[in-house]
C-alpha positions in Angstrom: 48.7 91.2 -18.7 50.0 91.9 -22.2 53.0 90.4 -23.8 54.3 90.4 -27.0 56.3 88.0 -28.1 58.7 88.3 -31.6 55.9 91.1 -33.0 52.9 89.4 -31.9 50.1 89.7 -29.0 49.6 87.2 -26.9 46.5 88.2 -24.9 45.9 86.7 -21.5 42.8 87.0 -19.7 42.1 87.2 -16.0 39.4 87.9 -14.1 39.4 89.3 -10.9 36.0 89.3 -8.6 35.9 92.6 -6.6 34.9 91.5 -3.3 32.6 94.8 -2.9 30.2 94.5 -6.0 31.5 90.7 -7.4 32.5 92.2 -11.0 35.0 90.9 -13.0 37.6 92.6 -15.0 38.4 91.5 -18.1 41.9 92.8 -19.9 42.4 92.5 -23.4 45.2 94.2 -24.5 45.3 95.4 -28.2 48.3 96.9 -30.0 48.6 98.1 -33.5 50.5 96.6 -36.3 53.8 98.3 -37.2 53.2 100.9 -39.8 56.3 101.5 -42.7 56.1 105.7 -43.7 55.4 106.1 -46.9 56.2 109.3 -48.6 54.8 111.3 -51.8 57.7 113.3 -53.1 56.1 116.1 -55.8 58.5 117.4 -58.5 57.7 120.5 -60.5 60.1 122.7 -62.6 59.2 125.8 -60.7 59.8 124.5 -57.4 56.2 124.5 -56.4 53.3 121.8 -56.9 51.2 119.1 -54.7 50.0 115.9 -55.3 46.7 117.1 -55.9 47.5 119.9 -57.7 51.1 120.5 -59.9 50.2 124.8 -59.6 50.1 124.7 -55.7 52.1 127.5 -54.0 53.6 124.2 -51.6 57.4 124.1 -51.8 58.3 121.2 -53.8 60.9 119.7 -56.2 62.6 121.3 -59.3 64.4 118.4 -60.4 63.3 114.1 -59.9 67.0 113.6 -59.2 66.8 115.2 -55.8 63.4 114.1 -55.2 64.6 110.5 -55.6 67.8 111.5 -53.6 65.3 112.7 -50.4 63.3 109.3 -50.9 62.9 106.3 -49.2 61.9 102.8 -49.8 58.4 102.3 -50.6 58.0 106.5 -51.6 56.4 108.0 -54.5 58.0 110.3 -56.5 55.1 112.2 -58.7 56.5 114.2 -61.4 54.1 117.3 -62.6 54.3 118.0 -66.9 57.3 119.5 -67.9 60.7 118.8 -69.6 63.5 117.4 -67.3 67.0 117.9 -68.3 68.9 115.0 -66.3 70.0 111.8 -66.0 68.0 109.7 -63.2 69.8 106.6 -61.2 67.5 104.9 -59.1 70.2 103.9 -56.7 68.7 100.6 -55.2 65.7 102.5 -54.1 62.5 100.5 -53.9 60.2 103.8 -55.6 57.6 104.3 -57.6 58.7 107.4 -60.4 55.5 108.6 -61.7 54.6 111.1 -63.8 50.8 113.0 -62.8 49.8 113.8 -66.7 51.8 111.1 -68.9 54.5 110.6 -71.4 52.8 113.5 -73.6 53.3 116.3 -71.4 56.4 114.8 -68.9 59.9 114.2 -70.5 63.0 113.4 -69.2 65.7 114.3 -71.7 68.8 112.8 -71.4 71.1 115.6 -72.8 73.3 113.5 -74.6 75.1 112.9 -71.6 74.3 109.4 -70.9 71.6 107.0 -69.9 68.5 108.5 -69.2 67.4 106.2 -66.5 69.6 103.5 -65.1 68.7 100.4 -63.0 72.3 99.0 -61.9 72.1 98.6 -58.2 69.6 95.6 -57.8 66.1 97.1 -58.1 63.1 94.5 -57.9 59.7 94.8 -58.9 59.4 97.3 -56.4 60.9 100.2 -58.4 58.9 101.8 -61.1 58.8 104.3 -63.7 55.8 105.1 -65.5 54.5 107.7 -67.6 57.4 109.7 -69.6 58.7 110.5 -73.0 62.5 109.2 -72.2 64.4 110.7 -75.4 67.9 111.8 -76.0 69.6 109.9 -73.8 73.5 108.6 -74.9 75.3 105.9 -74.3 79.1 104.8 -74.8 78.1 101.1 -75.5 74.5 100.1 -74.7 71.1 101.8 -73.4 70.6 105.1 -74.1 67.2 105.5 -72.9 66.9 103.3 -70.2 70.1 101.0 -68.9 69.0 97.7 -66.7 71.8 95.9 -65.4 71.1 93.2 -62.6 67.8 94.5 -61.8 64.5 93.5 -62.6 62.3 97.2 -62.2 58.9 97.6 -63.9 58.8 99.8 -67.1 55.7 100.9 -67.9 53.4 103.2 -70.5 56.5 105.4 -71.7 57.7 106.2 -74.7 61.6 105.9 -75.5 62.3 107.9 -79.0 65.4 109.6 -79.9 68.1 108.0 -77.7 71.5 106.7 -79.2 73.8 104.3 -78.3 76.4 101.6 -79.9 73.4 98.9 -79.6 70.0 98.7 -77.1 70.2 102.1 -77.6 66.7 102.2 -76.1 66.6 99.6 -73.5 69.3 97.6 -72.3 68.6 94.6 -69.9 71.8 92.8 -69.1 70.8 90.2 -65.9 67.7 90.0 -64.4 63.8 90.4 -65.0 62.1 93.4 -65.6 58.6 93.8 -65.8 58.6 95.4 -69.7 54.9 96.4 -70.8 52.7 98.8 -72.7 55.9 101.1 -74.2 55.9 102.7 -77.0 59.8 102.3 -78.7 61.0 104.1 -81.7 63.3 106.2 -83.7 66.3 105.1 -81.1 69.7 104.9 -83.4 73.0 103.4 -83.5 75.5 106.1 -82.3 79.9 106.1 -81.3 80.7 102.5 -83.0 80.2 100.5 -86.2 79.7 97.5 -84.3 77.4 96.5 -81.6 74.9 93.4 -81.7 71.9 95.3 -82.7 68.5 95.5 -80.5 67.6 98.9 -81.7 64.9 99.0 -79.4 65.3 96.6 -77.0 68.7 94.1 -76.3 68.1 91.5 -73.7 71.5 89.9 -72.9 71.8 87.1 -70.3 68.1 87.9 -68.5 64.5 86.6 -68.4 62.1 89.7 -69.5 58.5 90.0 -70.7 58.0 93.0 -72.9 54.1 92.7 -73.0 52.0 95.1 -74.6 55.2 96.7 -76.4 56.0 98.2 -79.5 59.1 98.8 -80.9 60.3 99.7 -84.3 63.6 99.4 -86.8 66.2 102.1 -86.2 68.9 103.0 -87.9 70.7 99.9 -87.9 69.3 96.8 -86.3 65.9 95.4 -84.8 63.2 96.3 -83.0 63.9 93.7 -80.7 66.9 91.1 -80.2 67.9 88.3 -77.2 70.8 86.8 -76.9 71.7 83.0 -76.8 70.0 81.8 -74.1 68.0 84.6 -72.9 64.6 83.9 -72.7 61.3 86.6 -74.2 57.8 85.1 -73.6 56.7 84.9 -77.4 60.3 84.4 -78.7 62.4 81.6 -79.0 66.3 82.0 -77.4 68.4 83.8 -79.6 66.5 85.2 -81.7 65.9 88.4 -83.2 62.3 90.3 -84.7 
């Protein structure tokens, strides 16, 4: 007999002696583990490309917002080299956004529309984006490059030049803890206000974040980096400002 009981086996054994030849039966019963899909979602600006290889005839992708759009939790969403024209919501997914040949040859350009990449509907640790050149992204107040509000995502190995905004024009992280490591930040500028509570590179209001392995640079007005009282940056006291 097999039963299982809230996801687990239970297995019973019995023996039962055959009265012709005296063997006994033993029953173990054995059931597999559930199994979550996961999903590799390929992205290439001709509408064609694989996970192994971006010039495969395979029907694919032209554009990571619909690829994200078809995903699910735990997908991938590999992005082959090219230049991007959009603006990319995660929308809550739990997705990894990579790119297959790195920041150098992948860019996701912003337009000067808005953000380039927003976080703003309570991604963890299990959303990613890794790999691009995130440039010319605008913003009415703050992140132009990348906008992290109530989330806590993983940013990592990109570089985030070029983008504009009233302040964090290129990261923004307003409540939460993201995973902030090995970016490259730079060139981002102070765009649409004469105020605005610099972070030229990176504002951190009201959160907890680790920008490890970062670099960011003066922009046109303001710091590389800059917290906000009582936000706390491994290496930096609250409220300060480098």
């Amino acid at each position: 007999m097999i039963s299982i009981i809230r996801g687990r086996l239970w297995l019973i054994h019995f023996a039962a002696m055959r009265k012709a030849i005296g063997a006994v039966y033993l029953f173990i019963g054995i059931a597999a583990s559930p199994v979550i899909a996961q999903t590799t979602h390929v992205v290439d600006r001709d509408g064609h490309g694989s996970a192994i290889n971006c010039s495969d005839a395979t029907a694919t992708f032209a554009t990571v917002a619909s690829a994200i759009a078809a995903a699910a939790n735990n997908d991938t969403v590999l992005v082959c080299p090219g230049t991007y024209v959009e603006n990319i919501d995660f929308g809550g997914k739990a997705i990894e956004l990579r790119s297959t040949g790195g920041p150098a040859v992948t860019v996701l350009d912003g337009n000067a529309a808005d953000s380039v990449v927003k976080f703003v509907t309570g991604e963890s640790s299990l959303s990613m984006l890794e790999g691009f050149t995130i440039r010319n992204g605008r913003a009415s107040f703050s992140g132009g490059g990348i906008r992290i509000s109530s989330a806590s995502p993983v940013i990592r190995r990109n570089v985030i030049v070029g983008n504009g905004a009233c302040d964090s024009a290129g990261i923004y992280v307003n409540f939460g803890s993201p995973l902030i490591e090995y970016n490259t930040i730079a060139n981002n500028s102070q765009v649409g206000c004469s105020g605005g509570t610099a972070g030229g590179g990176i504002g951190v209001m009201a959160t907890h974040t680790p920008p490890s392995g970062t670099t960011t640079s003066p922009t046109t007005r303001g710091s590389g980096l800059a917290a906000a009282s009582g936000c706390s940056v491994p290496g930096l006291p609250p409220s300060s400002t480098t």
